[in-house]
Wavefront OBJ file of the C-alpha trace (Angstrom):
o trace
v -8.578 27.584 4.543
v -10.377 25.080 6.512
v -12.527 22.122 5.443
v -15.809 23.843 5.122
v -14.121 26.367 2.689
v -12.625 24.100 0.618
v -15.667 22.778 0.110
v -17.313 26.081 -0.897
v -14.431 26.865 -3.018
v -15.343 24.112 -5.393
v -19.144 24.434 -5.831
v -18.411 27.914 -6.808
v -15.610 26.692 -9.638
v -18.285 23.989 -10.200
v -15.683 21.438 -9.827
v -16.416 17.324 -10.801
v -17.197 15.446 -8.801
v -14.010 13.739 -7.677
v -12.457 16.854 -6.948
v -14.531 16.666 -3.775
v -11.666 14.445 -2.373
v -9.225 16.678 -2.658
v -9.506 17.934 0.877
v -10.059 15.078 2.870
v -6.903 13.463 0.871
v -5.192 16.386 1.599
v -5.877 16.344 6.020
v -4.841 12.943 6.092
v -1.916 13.556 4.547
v -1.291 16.333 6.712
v -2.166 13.845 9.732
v -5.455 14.943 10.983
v -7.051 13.086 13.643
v -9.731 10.882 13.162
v -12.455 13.578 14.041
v -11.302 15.694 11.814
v -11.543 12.995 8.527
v -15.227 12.705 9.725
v -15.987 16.306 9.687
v -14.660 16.352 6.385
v -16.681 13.364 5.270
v -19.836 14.682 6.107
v -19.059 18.102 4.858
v -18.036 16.500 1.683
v -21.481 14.551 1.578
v -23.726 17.843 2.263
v -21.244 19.366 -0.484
v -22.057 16.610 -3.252
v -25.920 17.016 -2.408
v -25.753 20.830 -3.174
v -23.670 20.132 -5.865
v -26.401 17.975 -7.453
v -29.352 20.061 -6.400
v -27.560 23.301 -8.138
v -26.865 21.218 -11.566
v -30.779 19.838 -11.439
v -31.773 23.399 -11.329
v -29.279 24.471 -13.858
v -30.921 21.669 -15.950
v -34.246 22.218 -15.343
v -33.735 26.385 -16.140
v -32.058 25.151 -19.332
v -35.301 22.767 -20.237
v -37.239 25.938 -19.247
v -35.321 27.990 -21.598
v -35.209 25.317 -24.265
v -39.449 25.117 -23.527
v -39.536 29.053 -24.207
v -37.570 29.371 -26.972
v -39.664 26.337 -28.714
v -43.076 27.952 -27.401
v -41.508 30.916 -29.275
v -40.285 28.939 -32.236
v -43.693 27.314 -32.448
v -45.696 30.295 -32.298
v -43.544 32.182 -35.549
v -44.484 29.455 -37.974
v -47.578 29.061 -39.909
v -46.789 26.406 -41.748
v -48.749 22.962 -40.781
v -45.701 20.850 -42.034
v -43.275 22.967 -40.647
v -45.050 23.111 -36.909
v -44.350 19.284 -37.155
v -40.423 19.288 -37.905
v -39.517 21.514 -35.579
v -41.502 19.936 -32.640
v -39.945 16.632 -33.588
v -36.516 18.451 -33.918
v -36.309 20.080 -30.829
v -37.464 16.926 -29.120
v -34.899 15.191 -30.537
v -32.318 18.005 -29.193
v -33.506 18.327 -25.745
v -33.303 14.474 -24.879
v -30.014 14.126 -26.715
v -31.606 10.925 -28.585
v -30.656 9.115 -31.616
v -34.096 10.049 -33.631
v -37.620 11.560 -32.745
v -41.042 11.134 -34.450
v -44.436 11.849 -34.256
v -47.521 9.801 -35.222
v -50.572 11.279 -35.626
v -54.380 9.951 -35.006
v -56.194 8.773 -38.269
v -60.163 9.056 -37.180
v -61.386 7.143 -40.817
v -58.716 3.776 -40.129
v -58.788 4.091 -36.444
v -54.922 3.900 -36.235
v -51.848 5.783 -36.096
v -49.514 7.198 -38.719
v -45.800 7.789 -38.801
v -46.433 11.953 -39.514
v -42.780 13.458 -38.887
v -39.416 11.574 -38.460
v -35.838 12.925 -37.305
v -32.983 10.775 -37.493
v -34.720 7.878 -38.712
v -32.993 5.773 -41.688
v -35.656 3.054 -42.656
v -37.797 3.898 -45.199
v -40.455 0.937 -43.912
v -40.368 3.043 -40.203
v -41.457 6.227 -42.034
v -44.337 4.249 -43.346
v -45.497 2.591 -40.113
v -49.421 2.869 -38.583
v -49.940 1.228 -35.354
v -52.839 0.240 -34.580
v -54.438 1.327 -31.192
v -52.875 -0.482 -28.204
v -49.970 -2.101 -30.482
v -46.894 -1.265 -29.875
v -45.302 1.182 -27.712
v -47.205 4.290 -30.069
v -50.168 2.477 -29.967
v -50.325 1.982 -26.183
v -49.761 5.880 -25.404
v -52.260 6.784 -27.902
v -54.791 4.019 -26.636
v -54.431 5.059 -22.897
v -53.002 8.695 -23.174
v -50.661 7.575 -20.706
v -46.329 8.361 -21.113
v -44.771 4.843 -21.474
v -41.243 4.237 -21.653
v -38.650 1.360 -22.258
v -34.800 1.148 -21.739
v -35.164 -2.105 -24.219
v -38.180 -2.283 -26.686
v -38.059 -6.248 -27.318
v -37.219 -7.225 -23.800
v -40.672 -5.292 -22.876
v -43.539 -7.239 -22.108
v -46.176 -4.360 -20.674
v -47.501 -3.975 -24.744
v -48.438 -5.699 -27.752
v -45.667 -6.620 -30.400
v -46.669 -6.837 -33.516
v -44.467 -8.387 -36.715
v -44.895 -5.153 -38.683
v -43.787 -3.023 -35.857
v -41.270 -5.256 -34.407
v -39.911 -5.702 -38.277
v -39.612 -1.824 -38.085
v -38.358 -1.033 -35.070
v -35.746 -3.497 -35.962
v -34.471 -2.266 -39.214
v -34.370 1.380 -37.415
v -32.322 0.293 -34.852
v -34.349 1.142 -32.197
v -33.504 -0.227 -28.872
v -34.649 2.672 -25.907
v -38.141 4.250 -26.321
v -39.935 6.870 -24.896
v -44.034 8.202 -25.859
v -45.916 10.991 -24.421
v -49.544 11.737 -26.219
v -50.532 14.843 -27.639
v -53.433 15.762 -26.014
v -56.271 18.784 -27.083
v -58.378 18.487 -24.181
v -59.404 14.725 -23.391
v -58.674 14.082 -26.881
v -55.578 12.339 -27.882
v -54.472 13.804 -31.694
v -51.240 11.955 -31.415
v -48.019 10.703 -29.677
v -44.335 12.583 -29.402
v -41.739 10.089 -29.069
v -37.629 9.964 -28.738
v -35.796 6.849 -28.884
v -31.976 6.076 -29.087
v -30.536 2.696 -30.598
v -28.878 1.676 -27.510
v -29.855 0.671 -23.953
v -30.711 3.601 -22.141
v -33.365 4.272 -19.191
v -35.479 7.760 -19.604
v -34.994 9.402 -16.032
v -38.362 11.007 -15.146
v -37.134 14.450 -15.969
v -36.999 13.423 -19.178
v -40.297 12.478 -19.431
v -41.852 15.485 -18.229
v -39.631 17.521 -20.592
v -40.978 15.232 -23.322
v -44.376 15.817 -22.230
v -44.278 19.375 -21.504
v -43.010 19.725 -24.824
v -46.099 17.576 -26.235
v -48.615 19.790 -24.523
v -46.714 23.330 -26.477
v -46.798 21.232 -29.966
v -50.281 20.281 -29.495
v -51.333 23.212 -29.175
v -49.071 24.952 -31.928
v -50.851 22.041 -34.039
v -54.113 22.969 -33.456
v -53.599 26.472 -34.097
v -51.445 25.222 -37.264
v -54.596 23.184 -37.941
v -56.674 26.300 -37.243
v -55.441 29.010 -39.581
v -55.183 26.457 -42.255
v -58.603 25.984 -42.425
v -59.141 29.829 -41.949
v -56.818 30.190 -45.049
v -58.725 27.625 -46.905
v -62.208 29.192 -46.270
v -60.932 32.323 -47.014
v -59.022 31.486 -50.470
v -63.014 29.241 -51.363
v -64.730 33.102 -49.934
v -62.235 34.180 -52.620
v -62.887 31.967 -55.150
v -66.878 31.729 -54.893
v -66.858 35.385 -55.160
v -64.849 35.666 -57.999
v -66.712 32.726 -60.308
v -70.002 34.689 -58.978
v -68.503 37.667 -60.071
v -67.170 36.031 -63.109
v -70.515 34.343 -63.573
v -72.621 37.589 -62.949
v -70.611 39.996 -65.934
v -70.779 36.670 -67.969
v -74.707 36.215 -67.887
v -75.317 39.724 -68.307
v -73.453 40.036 -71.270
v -75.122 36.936 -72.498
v -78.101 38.169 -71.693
v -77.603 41.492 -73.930
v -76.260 39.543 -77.020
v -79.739 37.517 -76.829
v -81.747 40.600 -76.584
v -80.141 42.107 -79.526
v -80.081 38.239 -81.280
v -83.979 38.625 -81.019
v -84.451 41.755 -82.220
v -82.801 41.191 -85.136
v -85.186 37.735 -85.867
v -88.134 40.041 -84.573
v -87.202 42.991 -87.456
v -86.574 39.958 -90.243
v -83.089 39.417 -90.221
v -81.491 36.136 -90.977
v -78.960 33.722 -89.768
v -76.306 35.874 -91.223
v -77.331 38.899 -88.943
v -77.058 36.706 -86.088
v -73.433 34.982 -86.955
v -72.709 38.673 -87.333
v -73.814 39.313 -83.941
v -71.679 36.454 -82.356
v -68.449 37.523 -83.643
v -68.794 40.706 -82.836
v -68.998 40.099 -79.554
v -66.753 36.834 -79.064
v -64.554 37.454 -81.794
v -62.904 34.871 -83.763
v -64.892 33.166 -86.930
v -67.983 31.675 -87.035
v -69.908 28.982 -89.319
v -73.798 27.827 -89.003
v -74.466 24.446 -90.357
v -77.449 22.944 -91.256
v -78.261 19.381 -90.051
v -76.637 17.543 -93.224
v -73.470 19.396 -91.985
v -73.802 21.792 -95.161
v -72.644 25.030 -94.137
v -75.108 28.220 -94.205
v -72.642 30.959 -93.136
v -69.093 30.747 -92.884
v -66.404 27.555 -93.947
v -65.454 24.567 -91.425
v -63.247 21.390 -91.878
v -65.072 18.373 -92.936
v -66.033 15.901 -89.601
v -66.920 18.618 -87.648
v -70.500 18.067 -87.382
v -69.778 14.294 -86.439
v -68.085 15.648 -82.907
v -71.422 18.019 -82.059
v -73.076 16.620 -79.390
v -76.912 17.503 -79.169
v -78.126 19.981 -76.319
v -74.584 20.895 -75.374
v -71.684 22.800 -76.374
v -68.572 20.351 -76.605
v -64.899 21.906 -76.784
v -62.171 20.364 -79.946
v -58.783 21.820 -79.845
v -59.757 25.650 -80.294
v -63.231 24.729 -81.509
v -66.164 25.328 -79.746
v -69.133 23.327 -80.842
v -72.922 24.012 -80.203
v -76.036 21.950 -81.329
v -79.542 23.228 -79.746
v -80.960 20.885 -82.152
v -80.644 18.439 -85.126
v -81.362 21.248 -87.495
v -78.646 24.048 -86.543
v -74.594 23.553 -85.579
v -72.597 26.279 -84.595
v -68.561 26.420 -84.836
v -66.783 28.813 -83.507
v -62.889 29.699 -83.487
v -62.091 32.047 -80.404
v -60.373 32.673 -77.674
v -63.452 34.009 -76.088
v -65.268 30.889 -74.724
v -68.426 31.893 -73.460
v -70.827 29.148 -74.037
v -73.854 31.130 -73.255
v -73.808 33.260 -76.101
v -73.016 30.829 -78.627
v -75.728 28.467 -77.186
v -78.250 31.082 -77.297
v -77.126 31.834 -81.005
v -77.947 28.523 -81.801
v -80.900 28.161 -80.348
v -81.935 31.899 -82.279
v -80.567 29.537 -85.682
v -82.682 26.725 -85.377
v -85.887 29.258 -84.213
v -85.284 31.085 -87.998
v -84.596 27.646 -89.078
v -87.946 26.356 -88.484
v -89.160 29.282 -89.305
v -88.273 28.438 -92.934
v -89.374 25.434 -92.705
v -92.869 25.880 -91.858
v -93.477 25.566 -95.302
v -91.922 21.913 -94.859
v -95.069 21.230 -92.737
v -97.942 21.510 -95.290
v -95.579 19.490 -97.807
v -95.672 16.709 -95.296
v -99.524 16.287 -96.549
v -98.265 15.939 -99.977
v -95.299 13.951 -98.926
v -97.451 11.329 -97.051
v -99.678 11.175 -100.048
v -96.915 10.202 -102.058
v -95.731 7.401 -100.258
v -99.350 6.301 -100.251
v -99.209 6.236 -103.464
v -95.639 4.418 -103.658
v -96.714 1.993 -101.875
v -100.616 1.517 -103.190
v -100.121 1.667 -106.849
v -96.334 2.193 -107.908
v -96.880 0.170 -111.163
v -99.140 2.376 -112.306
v -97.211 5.466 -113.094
v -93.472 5.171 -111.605
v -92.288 7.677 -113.890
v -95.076 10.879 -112.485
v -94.122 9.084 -108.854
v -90.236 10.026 -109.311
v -91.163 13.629 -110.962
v -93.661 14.261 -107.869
v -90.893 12.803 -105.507
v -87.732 15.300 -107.406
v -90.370 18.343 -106.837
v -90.174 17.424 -103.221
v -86.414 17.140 -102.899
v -86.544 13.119 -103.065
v -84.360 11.626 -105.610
v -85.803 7.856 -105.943
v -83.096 6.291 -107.691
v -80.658 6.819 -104.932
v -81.193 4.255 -102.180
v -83.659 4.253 -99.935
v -84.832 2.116 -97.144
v -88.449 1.517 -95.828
v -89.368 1.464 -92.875
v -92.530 0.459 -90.694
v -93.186 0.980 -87.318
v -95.361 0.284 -84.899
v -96.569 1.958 -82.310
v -99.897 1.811 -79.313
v -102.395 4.096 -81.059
v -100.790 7.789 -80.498
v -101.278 8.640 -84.086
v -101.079 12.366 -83.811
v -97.088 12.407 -82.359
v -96.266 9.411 -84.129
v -96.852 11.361 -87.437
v -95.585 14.483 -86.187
v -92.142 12.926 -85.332
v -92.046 10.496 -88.376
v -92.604 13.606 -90.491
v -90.158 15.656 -88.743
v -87.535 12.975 -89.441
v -88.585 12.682 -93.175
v -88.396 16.264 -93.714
v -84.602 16.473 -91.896
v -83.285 13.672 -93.856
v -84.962 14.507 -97.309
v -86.754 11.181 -97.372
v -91.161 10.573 -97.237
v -93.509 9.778 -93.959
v -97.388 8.637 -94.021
v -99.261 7.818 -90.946
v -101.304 4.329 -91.629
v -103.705 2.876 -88.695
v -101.219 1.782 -86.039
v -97.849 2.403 -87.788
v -96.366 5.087 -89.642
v -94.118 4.307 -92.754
v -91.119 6.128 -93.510
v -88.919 5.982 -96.869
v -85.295 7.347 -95.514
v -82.016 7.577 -97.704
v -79.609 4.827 -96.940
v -78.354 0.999 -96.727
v -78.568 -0.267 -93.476
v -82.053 -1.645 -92.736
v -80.975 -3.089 -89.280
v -79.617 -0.077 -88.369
v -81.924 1.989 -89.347
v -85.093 0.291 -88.377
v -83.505 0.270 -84.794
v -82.516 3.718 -84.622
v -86.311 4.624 -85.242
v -87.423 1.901 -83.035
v -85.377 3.606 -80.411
v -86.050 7.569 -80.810
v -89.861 6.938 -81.352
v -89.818 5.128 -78.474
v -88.427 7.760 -76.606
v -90.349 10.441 -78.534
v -93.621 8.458 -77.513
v -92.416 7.349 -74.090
v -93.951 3.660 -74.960
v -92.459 0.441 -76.987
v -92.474 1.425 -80.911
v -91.460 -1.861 -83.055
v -89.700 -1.226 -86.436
v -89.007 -3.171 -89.339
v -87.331 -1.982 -91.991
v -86.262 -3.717 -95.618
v -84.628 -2.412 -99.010
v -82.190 -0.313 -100.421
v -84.480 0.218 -102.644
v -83.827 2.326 -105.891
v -86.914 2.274 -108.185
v -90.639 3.476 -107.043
v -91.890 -0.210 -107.745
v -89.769 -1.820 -105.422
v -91.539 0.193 -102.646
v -94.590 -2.400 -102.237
v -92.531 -5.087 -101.575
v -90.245 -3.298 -99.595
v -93.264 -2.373 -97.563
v -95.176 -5.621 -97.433
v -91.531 -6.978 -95.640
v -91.100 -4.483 -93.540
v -94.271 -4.636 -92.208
v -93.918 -8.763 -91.521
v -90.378 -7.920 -90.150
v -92.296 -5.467 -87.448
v -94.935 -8.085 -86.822
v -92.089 -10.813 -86.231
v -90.574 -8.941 -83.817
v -93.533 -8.412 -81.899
v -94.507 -12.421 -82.184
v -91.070 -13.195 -80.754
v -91.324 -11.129 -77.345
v -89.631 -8.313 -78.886
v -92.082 -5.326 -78.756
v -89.736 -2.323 -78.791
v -86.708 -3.589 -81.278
v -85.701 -2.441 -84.548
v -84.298 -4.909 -87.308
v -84.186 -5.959 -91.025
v -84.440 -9.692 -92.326
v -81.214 -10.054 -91.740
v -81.476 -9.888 -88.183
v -83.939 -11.781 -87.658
v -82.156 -15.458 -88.832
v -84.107 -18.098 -90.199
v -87.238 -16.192 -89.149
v -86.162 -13.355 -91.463
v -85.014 -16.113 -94.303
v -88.950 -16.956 -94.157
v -90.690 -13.413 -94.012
v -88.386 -12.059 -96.903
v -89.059 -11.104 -100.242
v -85.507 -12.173 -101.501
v -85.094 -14.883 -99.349
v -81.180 -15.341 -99.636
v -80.632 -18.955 -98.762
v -76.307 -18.592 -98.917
v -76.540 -15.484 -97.260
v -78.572 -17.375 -94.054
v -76.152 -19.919 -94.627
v -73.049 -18.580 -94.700
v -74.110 -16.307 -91.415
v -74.883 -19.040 -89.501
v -72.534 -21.518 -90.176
v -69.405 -19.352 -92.388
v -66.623 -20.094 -89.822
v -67.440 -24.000 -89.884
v -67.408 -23.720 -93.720
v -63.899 -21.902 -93.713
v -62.219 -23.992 -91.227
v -63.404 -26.954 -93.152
v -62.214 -25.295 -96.695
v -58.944 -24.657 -94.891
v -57.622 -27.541 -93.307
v -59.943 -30.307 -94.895
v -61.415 -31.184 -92.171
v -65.010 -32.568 -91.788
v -66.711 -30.339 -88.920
v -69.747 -29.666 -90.963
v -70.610 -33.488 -91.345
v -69.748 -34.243 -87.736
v -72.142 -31.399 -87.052
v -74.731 -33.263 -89.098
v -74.367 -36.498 -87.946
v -74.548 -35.182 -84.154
v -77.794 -33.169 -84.330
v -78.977 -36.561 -86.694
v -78.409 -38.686 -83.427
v -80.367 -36.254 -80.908
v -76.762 -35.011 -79.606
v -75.246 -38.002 -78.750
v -71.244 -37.847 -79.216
v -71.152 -41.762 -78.888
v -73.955 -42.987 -81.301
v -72.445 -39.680 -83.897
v -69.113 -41.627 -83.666
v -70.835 -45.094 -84.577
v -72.648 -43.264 -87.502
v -69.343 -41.509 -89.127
v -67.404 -45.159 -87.866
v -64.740 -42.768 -85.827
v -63.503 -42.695 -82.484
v -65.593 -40.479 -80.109
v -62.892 -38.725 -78.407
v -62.431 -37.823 -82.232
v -65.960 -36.059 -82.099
v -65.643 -34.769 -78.736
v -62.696 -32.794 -80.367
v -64.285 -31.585 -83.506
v -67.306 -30.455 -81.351
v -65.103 -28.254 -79.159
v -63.931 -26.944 -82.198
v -67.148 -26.171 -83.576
v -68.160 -24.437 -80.329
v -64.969 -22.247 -80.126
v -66.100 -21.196 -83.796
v -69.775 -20.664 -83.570
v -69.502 -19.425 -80.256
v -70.857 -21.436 -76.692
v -74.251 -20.711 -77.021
v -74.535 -22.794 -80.150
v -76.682 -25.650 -78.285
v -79.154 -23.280 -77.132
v -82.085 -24.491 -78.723
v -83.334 -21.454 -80.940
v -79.443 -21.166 -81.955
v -79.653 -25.017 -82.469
v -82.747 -24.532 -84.630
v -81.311 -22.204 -86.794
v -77.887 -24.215 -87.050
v -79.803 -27.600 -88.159
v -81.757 -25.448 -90.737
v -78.648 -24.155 -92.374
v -77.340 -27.205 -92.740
v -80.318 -28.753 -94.358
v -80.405 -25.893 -96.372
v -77.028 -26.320 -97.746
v -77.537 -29.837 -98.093
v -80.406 -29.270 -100.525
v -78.425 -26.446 -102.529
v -75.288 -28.871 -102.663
v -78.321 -30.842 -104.516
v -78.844 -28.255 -106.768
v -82.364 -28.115 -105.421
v -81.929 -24.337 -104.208
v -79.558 -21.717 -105.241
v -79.277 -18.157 -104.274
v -82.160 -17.189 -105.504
v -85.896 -17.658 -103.467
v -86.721 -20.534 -102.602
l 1 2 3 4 5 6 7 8 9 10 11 12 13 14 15 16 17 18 19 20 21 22 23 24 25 26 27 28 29 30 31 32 33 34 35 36 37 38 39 40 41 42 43 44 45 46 47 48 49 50 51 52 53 54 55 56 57 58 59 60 61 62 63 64 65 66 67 68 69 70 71 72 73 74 75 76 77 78 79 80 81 82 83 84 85 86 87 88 89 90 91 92 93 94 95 96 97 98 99 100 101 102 103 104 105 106 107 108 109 110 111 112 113 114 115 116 117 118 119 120 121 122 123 124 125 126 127 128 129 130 131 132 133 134 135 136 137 138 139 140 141 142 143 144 145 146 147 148 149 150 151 152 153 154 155 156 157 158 159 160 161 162 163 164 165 166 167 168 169 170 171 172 173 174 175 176 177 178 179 180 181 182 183 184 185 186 187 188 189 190 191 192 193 194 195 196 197 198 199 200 201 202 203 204 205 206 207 208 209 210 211 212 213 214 215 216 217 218 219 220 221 222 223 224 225 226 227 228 229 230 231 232 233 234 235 236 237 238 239 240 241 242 243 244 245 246 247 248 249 250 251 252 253 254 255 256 257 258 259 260 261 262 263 264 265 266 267 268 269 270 271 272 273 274 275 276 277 278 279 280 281 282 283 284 285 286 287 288 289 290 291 292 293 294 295 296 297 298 299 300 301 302 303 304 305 306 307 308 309 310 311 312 313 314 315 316 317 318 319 320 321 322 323 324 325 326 327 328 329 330 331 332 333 334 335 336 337 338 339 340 341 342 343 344 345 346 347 348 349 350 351 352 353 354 355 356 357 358 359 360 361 362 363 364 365 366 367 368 369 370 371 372 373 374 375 376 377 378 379 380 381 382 383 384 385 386 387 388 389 390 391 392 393 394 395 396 397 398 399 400 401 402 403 404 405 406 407 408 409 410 411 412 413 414 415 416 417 418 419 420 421 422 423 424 425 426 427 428 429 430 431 432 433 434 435 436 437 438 439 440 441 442 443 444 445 446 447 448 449 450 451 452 453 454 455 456 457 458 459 460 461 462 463 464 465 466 467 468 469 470 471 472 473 474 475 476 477 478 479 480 481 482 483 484 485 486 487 488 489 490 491 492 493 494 495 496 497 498 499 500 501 502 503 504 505 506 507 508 509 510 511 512 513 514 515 516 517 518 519 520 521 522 523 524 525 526 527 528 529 530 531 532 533 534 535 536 537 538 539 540 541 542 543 544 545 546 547 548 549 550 551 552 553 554 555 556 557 558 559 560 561 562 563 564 565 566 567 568 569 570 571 572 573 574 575 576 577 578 579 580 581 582 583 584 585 586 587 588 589 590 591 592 593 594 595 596 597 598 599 600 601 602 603 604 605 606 607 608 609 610 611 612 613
């Protein structure tokens, strides 16, 4: 076989390389002339070069392949998150590299995020962003351009950041290789294969690595696509099925009203309508009227505390509904539809009022009543508590008065005031500018701030409230009146047009407008902690206190006058402020501060006591 042969022989075994020696080794031995070794030589050359040609094809009809089957692979999956693996996978497999990962474009930050890792180890590499143009990432996603580096930190052509460098480091990382994802002119992202040793990316490579970047960007945007066509569908779904849902749910509502209404229109009662409810939502139901009492049906006690007006509220396997302050519905079922139990309750307060129509023409005779509480209560107390019983108003129980104010709408002012008399049982009288009402309870400040607030609202202007008592016998109600009324004129003196409070709340002003003027109560509420600490410890805080307002605030002249250090008072007046609080130098909190003390100065004297003054 001659030269040429032999040479032929071993491209078709696909011998290595250095078998290509073999004949020209084996002429010389044989003695071939020098012509001969040459002809061999070159054969042996033009051999190598088709030997290298065939193997690049070889390769590149393997990439091909590899391309296909992952155009194939790509296309079968469905799955956004699993698109993403396998790209990253098979680019890991193709370049024979130590790990692969893809980061993907972030349009709200403006950066890059690690998406999809294979290979990788570091936990703080799986977390990376790059920012655009930082980094090796960040460069091929800036400029869309393939970049490549056979050693990462010996590369100067990008930006190196600490946080990527930090990275890059604890994964290894030493070649690196980017290509971008590209939809168009857009860049979604950039495909990348790196190995943790030296190693140059021959340009093959990169074009595998990018041809493989242009198939997952497209599988990613068709990923992308049928999510979002899943999504709308599975909201088409859903809309239809809460419209559906919502359509059977209003009709039926719609038919338990009609028959709720004919029932009020033929004269039934509140009964017929509870009836009504649970036949159609099952379960039990109770109707309670606005003092929680229950007019159909049993419920635990506290329920009515949880109602919420103008809305149905859910407890456990309660369902609670309050159209008003008169009517509460309860219901126990597994059926929640809040329609029909909102209408029922709104049908229970209608019949509601309804009874209470009556209620209306007594408010006539209850405002003369308190008229006559509060004009001549002397006179007859005994035929004002037997008029007040007749009316469902038990006078010896506490009461509280209260007066407020309001900017001439006399008409709804007495229409709510006797609305809220007749709910809570108690007496309302319109008078001028103010209507008076005489509600059960204890609380004046509370109370005279609650109306304050809801006939504000009610009026949609400032209404000023003052309110005194408990009162418990029909001739306390003049004075009770006469200091609510100066309470309600205080208030509007001090800038306050729109409050609600008692005596009490109003400090030393309050201590002066009062008919029991309560000189240890004032006292103790303005200066109690002072007096405890001082009871406690036996200290002397209260005469510091003294002795500083008796100097015009000056620590250094109080410390002559008490013959004491004045770092000594500079300390006892820090402790003062941590127990009245910081404000106590404002001046009206001053005022009322130098007034308590005098005033417990002159009952140490036994000049006052805890009676008026």
């Amino acid at each position: 076989m001659d030269g040429s042969l032999a040479f032929l022989d071993l491209l078709a075994r696909e011998a290595s390389a250095v078998e290509f020696e073999g004949p020209i080794l084996k002429a010389r031995a044989e003695g071939a002339s020098h012509q001969v070794i040459e002809e061999l030589e070159e054969a042996k050359l033009r051999a190598l070069k088709v030997r290298a040609l065939l193997r690049r094809r070889a390769r590149r009809e393997a990439e091909l392949s590899a391309l296909y089957d992952t155009a194939g692979d790509l296309a079968g999956l469905r799955d956004l998150d699993a698109v993403l693996e396998a790209i990253v996978h098979r680019a890991r497999q193709l370049l024979g590299t130590d790990t692969a990962y893809m980061t993907l474009h972030d349009p709200d930050r403006g950066d890059t995020f690690m998406r999809v890792t294979d290979g990788s180890i570091s936990a703080d590499f799986r977390a990376l962003r790059l920012a655009m143009g930082a980094g090796l990432g960040g460069l091929v996603a800036q400029t869309a351009t393939p970049y490549s580096t056979a050693d990462y930190f010996a590369d100067a052509r990008f930006r190196h950041t600490a946080e990527i460098d930090h990275a890059v480091k604890e994964e290894g990382l030493v070649a690196i290789l980017g290509v971008p994802l590209r939809l168009g002119r857009r860049v979604i992202g950039v495909l990348m294969a790196a190995n943790r040793s030296a190693r140059p990316f021959a340009q093959e490579e990169v074009s595998l690595l990018a041809s493989l970047a242009a198939h997952a960007a497209v599988a990613i945007d068709n990923a992308r696509l049928l999510q979002e066509t899943r999504n709308a569908l599975d909201e088409l779904s859903h809309a239809h099925r809460i419209a559906r849902e919502h359509s059977d749910a209003v009709e039926r509502a719609a038919l338990a009203h009609d028959r709720m209404t004919g029932l009020v229109l033929r004269g039934g009662g509140i009964e017929d309508v509870a009836a009504v409810v649970t036949e159609v939502l099952g379960g039990t139901l109770a109707v309670l009227d606005e003092t929680g009492r229950p007019l159909v049906g049993e419920v635990e006690d506290g329920v009515l505390d949880q109602a919420v007006p103008g809305r149905t509220v859910r407890r456990g396997d309660l369902m609670i509904s309050q159209s008003a302050p008169l009517c509460t519905l309860v219901l126990r079922s597994d059926d929640a539809d809040e329609r029909i139990l909102e209408r029922a309750a709104l049908v229970c307060a209608l019949l509601l009022l309804f009874r209470r129509s009556v209620a209306e023409a007594e408010g006539r005779v209850r405002g003369e009543l308190l008229d006559d509480l509060i004009s001549r209560a002397a006179e007859d107390p005994r035929g004002l508590t037997d008029r007040a019983r007749r009316l469902g108003v038990d006078l010896s129980a506490p009461h509280l008065l209260v007066v407020a104010r309001h900017d001439g709408q006399r008409e709804r002012a007495a229409f709510w005031a006797s609305s809220q008399a007749a709910v809570a049982r108690g007496l309302a009288a319109a008078r001028g500018q103010e209507v008076v009402l005489l509600l059960p309870g204890t609380d004046p400040g509370g109370t005279a701030q609650r109306v304050a607030t809801e006939l504000t609202a009610s009026l949609g202007s400032p209404a000023t409230a003052g309110a005194a008592g408990p009162i418990t016998e029909p001739t306390h109600v003049p004075r009770a009146h006469r200091e609510a009324l100066r309470c309600a004129e205080s208030l509007i003196a001090l800038g306050r047009a729109g409050d609600g409070a008692g005596a009490a709340e109003l400090g030393f002003v309050g201590l002066l407008i009062g008919e029991g003027r309560d000189v240890r109560a004032f006292v103790s509420a303005t200066l109690g902690p002072v007096i405890d600490y001082d009871e406690r410890r036996g200290t002397a805080l209260l005469g510091t206190l003294a002795a500083y307002f008796a100097s015009g605030g000056s620590p250094s002249r109080t410390a002559e006058a008490m013959h004491i250090h004045v770092n000594t008072v500079t300390q006892r007046l820090d402790r003062v402020a941590r127990l009245l609080g910081d404000g106590w130098q404002e001046p009206e909190r001053a005022l009322e501060i130098q007034l308590a003390l005098r005033l417990r100065h002159i009952s140490a004297a036994g000049t006052v006591g805890p009676t008026p003054i």
